[in-house]
N, C-alpha and C positions, 0 to 999 in steps of 0.2 A: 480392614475395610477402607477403600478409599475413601475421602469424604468427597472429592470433587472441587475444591476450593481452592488449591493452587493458585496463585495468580491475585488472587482477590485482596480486598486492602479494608483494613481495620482501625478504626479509630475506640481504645477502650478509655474510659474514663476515670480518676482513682488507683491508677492500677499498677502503679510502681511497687507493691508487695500482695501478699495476701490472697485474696481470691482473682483480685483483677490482674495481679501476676501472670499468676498457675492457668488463667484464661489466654490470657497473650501470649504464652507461653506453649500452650497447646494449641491453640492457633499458625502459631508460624513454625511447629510441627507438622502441620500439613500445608505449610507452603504459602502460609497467609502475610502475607506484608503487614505490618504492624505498627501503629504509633501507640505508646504508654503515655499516658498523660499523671501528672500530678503536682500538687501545689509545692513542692518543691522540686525545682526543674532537676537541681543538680542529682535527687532521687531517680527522678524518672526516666533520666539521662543512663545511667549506671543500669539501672532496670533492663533499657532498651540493650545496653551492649553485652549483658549477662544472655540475654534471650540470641540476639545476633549471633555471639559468640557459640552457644550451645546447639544453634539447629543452622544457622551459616546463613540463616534467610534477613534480608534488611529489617531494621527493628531502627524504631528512632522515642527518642523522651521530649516529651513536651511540657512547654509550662499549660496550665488548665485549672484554675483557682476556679472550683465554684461557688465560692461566696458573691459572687456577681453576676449575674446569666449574662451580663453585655460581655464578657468575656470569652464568653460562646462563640460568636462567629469569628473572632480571632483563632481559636481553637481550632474550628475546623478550617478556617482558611490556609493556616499552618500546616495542620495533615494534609491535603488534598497538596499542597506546596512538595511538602518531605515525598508520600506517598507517588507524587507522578502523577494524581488522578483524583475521581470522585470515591467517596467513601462509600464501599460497599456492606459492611459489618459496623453497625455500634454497638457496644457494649457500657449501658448505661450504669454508672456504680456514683459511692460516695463514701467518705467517712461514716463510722458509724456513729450515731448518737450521743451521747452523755446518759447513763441509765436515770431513769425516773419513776417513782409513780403519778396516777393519776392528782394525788393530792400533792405531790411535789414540784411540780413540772413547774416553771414561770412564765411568764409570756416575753422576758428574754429568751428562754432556753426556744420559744415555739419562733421568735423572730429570727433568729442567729441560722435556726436548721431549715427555715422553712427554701431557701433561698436556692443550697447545697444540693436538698432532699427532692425538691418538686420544679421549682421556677425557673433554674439551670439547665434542667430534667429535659422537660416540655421544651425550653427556649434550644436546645439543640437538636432534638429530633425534629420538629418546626425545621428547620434548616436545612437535615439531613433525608428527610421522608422522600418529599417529593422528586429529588432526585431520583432514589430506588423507584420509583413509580414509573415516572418517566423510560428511566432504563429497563423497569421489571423483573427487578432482581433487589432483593437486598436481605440481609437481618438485623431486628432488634433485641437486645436481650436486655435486662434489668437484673441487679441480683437484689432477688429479695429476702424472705426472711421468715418464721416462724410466723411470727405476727400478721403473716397474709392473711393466714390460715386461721388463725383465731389467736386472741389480745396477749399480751405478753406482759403479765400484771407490774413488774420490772425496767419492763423499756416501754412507757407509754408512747412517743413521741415517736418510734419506731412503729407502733402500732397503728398509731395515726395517721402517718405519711407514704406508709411504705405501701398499707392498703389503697390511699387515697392512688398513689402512683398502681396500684395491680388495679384497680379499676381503671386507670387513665390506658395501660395496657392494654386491655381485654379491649375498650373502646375501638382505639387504634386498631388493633387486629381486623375489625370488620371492615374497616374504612378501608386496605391495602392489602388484604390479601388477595383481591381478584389481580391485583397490580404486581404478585408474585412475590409481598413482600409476607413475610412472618413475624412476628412479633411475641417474646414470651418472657415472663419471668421464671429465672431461673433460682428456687430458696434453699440455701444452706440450712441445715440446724447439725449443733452437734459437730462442725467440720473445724479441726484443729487449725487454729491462724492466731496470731500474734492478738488480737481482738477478744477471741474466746479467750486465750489465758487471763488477761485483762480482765473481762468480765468473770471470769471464774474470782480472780483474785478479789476484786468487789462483792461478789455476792458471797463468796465465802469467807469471808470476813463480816460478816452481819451473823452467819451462821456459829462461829467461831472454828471455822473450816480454814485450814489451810489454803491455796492456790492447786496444789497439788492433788488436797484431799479433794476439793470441789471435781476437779477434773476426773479422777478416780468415781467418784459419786455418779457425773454424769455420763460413762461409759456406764458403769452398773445399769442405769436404767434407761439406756438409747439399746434398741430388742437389737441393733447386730453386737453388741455387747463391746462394741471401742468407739474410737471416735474418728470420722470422716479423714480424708484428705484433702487439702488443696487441689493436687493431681487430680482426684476424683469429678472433683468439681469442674475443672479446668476441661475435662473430658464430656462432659454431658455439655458444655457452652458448644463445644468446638461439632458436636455431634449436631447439635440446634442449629447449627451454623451449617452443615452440610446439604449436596443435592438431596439426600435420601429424605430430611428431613421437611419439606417443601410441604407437606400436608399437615405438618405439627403447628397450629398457631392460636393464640389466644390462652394458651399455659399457664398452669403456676407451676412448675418441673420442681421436686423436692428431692433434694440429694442431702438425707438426715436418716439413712439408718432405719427406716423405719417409725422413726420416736414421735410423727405426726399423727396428731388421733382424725379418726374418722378416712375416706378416701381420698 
């Protein structure tokens, strides 16, 4: 299926591996001009020419530290430079958290993520909205997370922000869709990336669970019986992104196997 996107130009954020990758990646699979952003340039550098090199389409790495949202219009002043144009696709992402519970969390851990998670978030879309308005054409994706959907006893701080931003979402949505723009998040659970290992290896080690075994564990009980792809993921972004999709807005889009309770 074509998606119709050809041509167009993407700023993702985060995205020199992992999901924001596998997004860029599939992306400029269909022909999408691409900037990888992330806090280490010489990362996202390497990123972009891994991508260029494999689908032949312009791919560029950018610096994009979000620990400071003033850093934001820098960011996209940069794409819009690299890219030749105005930014038509954001792809909002972030590091992930540091796991917590609710009694563990600090009000370090809440100042440190709040900046990355939300205030970067907001201070670039801010930026990038009205453009797509004005032109009547744009998307936004977010990736979010289990925790949209209901608390994640584990990662408080993930449950806290990431819903705070699916609501800031859904908001958005109403405000631009008559303006052709769409807006949705897009939540992993269960999708194998450098993160999950990570977090399996923590949580499975409280359990006295291997890394390996954790991961084995939570294939058993995600109903397609393994665990996601990047690719996969990369594929439901790039689909959000297409003409076909222009009536899809306001989403929480779960690409998890199933393993989310309720609809």
């Amino acid at each position: 299926m074509e998606l119709g996107i050809a041509g167009r130009r993407a700023l993702l954020l985060a995205s020199s591996g992992g999901l924001g990758y596998a997004s860029a990646l599939a992306l400029a699979e269909e022909g999408v001009q691409v900037c990888v952003s992330g806090s280490d340039t010489a990362r996202a550098e390497n990123a972009a020419k891994r991508i260029s090199d494999a689908t032949g389409q312009p791919a560029y790495g950018l610096s994009g530290d979000l620990s400071d949202p003033g850093n934001m219009d820098m960011l996209v002043d940069a794409a819009e430079t690299a890219l030749g144009g105005p930014i038509d696709i954001l792809f909002a992402n972030h590091g992930g958290p540091p796991l917590r519970t609710a009694l563990e969390v600090s009000q370090e851990d809440l100042a440190t993520q709040i900046n990355p998670m939300i205030m970067s978030q907001v201070r670039i879309i801010q930026r990038i909205a009205p453009g797509m308005q004005e032109r009547k054409w744009g998307r936004i994706l977010m990736v979010g997370a289990a925790a949209v959907a209901e608390p994640v006893p584990t990662n408080v701080i993930s449950s806290m922000f990431r819903t705070a931003m699916a609501h800031y979402f859904k908001t958005l949505s109403h405000q631009v869709v008559r303006d052709g723009v769409t807006v949705n998040v897009v939540s992993p659970t269960a999708v194998l990336t450098e993160r999950t290992r990570s977090t399996a290896a923590t949580l499975g080690a409280k359990k006295g669970l291997t890394q390996e075994q954790e991961l084995a564990r939570r294939e058993e009980n995600t109903p397609a019986g393994r665990l996601g792809t990047p690719e996969e993921f990369g594929a439901t972004v790039a689909y959000l992104c297409g003409v076909h999709a222009g009536y899809l807005t306001g989403g929480n889009w779960r690409v998890d196997g199933g393993d989310s309770a309720g609809l």
